[in-house]
C-alpha positions as CSV (number, residue, x, y, z in Angstrom):
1,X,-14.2,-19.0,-25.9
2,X,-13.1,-16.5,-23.6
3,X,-12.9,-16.9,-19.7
4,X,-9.4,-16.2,-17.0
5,X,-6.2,-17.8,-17.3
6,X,-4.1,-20.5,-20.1
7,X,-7.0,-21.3,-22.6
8,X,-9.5,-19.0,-21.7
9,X,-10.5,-15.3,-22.3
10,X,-8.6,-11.6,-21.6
11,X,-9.4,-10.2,-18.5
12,X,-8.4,-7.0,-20.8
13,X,-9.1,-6.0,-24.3
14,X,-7.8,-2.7,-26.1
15,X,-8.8,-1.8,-29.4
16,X,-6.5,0.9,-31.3
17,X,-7.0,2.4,-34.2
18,X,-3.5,1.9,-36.1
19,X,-1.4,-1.6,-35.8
20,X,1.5,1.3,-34.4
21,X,-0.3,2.0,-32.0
22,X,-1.5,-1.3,-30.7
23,X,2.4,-2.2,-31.2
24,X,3.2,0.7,-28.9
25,X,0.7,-0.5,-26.0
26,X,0.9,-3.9,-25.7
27,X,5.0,-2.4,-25.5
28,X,3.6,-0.8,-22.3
29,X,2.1,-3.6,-20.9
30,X,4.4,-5.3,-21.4
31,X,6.9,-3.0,-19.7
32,X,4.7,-1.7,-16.4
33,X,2.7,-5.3,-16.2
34,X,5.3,-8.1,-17.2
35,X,3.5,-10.6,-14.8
36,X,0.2,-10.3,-17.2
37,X,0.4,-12.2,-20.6
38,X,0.2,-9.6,-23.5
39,X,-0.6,-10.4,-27.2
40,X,-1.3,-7.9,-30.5
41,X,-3.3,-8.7,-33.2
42,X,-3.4,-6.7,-35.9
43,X,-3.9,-7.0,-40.0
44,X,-1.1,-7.6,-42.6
45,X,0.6,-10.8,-40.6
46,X,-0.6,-14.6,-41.0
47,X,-3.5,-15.4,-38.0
48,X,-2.5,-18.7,-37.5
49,X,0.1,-17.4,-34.8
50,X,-2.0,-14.9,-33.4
51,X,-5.0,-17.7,-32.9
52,X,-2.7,-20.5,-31.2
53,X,-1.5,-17.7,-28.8
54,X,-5.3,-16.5,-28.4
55,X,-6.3,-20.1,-27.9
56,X,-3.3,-20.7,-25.6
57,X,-4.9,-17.8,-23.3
58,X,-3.8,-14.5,-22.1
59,X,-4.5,-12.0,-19.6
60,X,-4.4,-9.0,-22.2
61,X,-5.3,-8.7,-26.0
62,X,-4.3,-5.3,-27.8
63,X,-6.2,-5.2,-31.2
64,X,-7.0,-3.2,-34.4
65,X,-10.6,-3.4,-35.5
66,X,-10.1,-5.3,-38.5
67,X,-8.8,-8.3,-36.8
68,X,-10.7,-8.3,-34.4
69,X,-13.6,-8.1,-37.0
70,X,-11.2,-11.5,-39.1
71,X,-11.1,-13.1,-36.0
72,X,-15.1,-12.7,-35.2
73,X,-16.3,-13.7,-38.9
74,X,-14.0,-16.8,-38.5
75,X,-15.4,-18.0,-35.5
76,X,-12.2,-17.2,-33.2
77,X,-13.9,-15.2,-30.8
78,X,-17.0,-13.5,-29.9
79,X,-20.2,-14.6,-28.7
C-alpha cells in the first residue's frame, strides 16, 4: 500500500512511545516542514479517520506502536 505522493506510502515514519509524544512531533513537523503532509495515529480515537487520511497519502506518518500494530492486523498497511 505504501509508495510517494496522494495515495501512496510515507517517505517518513516515526514511531513514539506515548500518543503525547507523537502529538508533540508531528507538531514539529508540522511547524519546521509545512510543505510535507503530516498525520498521527495513535490509540484511544476511531481509525476510520486515521485510514482515509493514510489512504489519501502523506509524506509523513507519526505513530504509537499499538496502532501501528491495529492498523497491520487489519490489513491497512504492512507488507
Amino acid at each position: 500500500m505504501f509508495g510517494f505522493g496522494r495515495g501512496k506510502n510515507p517517505l517518513c515514519l516515526v514511531l513514539a512511545p506515548t500518543r503525547e509524544l507523537a502529538r508533540q512531533v508531528e507538531k514539529e513537523f508540522r511547524e519546521f516542514a509545512p510543505s510535507l503532509d503530516t498525520i498521527c495515529l495513535y490509540g484511544g480515537t476511531p481509525m476510520g479517520q486515521q485510514v482515509r487520511e493514510l489512504n489519501y497519502g502523506v509524506d509523513v506518518a507519526v505513530e504509537t506502536p499499538c496502532r501501528i500494530i491495529d492498523l497491520m492486523k487489519r490489513g491497512v498497511c504492512g507488507s
